[in-house]
Every structure is written in structure tokens, then in C-alpha cells.
Backbone as JSON Lines, residues from 0, in Angstrom:
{"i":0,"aa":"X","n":[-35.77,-47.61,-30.91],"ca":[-35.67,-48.87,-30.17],"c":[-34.57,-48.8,-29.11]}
{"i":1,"aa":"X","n":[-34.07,-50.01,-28.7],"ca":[-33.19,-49.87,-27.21],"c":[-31.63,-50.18,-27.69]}
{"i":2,"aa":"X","n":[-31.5,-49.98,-29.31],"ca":[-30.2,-49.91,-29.89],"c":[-29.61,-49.2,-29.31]}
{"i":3,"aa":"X","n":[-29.02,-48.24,-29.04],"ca":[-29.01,-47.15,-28.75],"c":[-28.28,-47.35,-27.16]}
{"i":4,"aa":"X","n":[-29.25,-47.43,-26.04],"ca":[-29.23,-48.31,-24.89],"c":[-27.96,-49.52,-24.69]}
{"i":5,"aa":"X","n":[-27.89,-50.1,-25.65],"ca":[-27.11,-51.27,-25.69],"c":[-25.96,-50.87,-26.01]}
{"i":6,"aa":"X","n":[-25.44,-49.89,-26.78],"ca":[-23.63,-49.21,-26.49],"c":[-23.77,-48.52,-25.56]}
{"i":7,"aa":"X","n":[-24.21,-47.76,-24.98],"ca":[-24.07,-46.58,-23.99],"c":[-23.59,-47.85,-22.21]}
{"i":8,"aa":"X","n":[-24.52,-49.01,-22.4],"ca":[-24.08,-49.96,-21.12],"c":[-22.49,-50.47,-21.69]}
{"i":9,"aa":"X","n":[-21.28,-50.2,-20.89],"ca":[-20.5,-51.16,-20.86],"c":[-20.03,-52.49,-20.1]}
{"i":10,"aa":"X","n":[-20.81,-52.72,-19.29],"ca":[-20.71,-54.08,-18.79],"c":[-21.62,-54.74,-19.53]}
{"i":11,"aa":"X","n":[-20.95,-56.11,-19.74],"ca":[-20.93,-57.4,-20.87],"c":[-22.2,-58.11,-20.11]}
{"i":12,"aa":"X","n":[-22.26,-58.22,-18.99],"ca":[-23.48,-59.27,-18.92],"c":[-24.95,-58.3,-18.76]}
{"i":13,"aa":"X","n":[-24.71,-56.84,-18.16],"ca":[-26.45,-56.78,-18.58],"c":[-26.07,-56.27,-20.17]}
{"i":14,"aa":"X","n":[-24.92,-55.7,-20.72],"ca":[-25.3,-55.75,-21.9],"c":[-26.05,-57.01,-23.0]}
{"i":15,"aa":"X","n":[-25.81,-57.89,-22.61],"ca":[-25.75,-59.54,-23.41],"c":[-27.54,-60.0,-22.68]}
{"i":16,"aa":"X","n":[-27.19,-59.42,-21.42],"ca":[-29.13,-59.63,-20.73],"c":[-30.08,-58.54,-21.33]}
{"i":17,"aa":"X","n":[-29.71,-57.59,-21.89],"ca":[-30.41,-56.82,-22.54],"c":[-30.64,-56.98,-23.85]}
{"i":18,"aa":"X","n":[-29.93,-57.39,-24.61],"ca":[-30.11,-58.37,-26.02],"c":[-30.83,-59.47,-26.34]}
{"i":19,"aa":"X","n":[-30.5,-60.36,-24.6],"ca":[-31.44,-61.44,-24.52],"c":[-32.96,-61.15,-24.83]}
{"i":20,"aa":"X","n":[-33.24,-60.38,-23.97],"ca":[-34.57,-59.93,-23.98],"c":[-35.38,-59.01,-24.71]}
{"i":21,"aa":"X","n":[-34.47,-58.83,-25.75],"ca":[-34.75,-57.58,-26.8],"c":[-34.84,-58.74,-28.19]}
{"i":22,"aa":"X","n":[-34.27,-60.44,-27.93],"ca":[-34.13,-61.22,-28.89],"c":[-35.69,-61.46,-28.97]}
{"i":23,"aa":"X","n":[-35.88,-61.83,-27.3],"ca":[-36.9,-62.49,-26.8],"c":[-38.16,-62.15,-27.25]}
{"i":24,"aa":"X","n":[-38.22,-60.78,-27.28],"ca":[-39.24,-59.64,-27.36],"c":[-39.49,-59.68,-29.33]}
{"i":25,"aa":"X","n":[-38.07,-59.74,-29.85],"ca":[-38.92,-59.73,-31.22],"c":[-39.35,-61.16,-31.57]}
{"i":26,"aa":"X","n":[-38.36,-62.28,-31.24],"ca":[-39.33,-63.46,-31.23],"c":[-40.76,-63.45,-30.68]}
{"i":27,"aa":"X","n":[-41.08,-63.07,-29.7],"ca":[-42.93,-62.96,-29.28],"c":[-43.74,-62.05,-30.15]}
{"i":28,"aa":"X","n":[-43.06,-61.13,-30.73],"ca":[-43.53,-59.92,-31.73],"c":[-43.91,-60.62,-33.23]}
{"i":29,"aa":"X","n":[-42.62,-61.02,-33.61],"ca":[-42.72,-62.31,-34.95],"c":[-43.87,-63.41,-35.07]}
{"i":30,"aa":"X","n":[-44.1,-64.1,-34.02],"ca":[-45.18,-64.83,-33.59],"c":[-46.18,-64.52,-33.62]}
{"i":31,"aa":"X","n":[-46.15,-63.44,-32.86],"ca":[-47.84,-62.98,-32.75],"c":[-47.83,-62.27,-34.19]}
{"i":32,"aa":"X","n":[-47.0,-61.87,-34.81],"ca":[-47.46,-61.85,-36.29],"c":[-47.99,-62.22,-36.84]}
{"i":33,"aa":"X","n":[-47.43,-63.93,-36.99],"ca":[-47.06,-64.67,-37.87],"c":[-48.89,-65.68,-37.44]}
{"i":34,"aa":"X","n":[-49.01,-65.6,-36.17],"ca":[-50.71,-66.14,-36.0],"c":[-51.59,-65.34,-36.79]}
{"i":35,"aa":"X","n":[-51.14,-63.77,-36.94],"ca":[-52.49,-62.56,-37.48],"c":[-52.55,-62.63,-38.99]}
{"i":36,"aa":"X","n":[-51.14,-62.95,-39.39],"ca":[-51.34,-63.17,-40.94],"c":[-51.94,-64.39,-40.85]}
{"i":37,"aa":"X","n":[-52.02,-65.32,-40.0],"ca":[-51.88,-66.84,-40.97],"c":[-53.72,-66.85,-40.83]}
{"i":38,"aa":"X","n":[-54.15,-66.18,-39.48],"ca":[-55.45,-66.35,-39.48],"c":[-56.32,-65.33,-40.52]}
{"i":39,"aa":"X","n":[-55.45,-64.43,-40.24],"ca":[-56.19,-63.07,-41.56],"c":[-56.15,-63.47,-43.12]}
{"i":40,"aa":"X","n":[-55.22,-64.96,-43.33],"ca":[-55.36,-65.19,-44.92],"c":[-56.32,-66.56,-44.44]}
């Protein structure tokens, strides 16, 4: 994953914009989960 990515940047704001969107990304991931189970049971 982009762990990794995220120490190697030391500036604080794209580091913190890169988290954002890495939050963002598993929230939309979780979701679209969370529709495949709910419709698959």
C-alpha cells in the first residue's frame, strides 16, 4: 500500500493530503463492501 510513501514525504501538508485520500479511498472501499455483503446475504 502507500504506507510506505507517507514517511519517505516530509512535508506535513501533502503528507496529511495523502492520508486524506488514502482515508477517503478506504472509506469508498468499506462501502462498496459493505453494499456486496448486505446484497449477497
Amino acid at each position: 500500500m502507500l504506507g510506505g510513501r507517507i514517511m519517505v514525504i516530509s512535508s506535513g501538508w501533502i503528507e496529511s493530503d495523502i492520508i486524506a485520500s488514502n482515508r477517503l479511498l478506504f472509506i469508498l472501499i468499506a462501502v462498496q463492501n459493505n453494499l456486496k455483503i448486505k446484497y449477497c446475504l
